[in-house]
N, C-alpha and C positions, 0 to 999 in steps of 0.2 A: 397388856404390857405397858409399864410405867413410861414416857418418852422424857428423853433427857432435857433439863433446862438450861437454858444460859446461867443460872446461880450454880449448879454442878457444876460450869465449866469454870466458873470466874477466878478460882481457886489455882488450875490447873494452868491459865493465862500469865504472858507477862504485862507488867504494867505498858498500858494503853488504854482506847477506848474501844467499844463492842454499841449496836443499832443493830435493830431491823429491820429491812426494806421492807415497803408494801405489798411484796411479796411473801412475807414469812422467813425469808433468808438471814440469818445473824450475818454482820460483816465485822470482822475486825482490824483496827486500826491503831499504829505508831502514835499519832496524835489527833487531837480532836478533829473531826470532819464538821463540814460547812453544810448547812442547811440552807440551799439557796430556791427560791420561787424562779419556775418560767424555765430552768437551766436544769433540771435536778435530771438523773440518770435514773430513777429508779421510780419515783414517786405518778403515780397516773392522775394527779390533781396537781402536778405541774412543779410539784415540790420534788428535792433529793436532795444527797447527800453528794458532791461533786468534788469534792477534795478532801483528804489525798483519795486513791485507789486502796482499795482492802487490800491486806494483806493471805488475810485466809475467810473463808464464808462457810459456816453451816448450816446444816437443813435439820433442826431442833426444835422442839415447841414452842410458840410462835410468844408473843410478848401479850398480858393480857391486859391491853388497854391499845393505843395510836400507835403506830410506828414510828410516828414523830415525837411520842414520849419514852421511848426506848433507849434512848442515849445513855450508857452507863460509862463510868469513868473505871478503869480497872487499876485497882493499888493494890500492895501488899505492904502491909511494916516494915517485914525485912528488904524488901526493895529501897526503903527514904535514904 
């Protein structure tokens, strides 16, 4: 069975940003979040994402490369 990607969803989103923790968890966010060292919530190499808080989180197939290169910006045209 095919598992759904975060490009399936990006469509269905509103404009925002979307990352994936080091967990494989998608989180989505209002605006762009902070990648801070030493402070990060999520990261087990001391890194996360600390600001703001997700809004909503999925458990989708995972991002295939770092979770720290996961950061997608979510637009639409008819959004501008």
């Amino acid at each position: 069975m095919k598992q759904i990607t975060i490009y399936d969803l990006l469509p269905l989103l509103k404009k925002g940003w979307v990352a994936m923790d080091d967990g494989g968890y998608w989180h989505v966010f209002d605006v762009k979040p902070i990648l801070f060292k030493e402070y990060g919530l999520w990261g087990r190499d001391g890194e996360g994402f600390v600001y703001p808080l997700p809004k909503y989180v999925f458990n989708i197939a995972p991002f295939d490369g770092d979770w720290k290169d996961s950061l997608i910006k979510v637009e639409h045209k008819e959004e501008e």
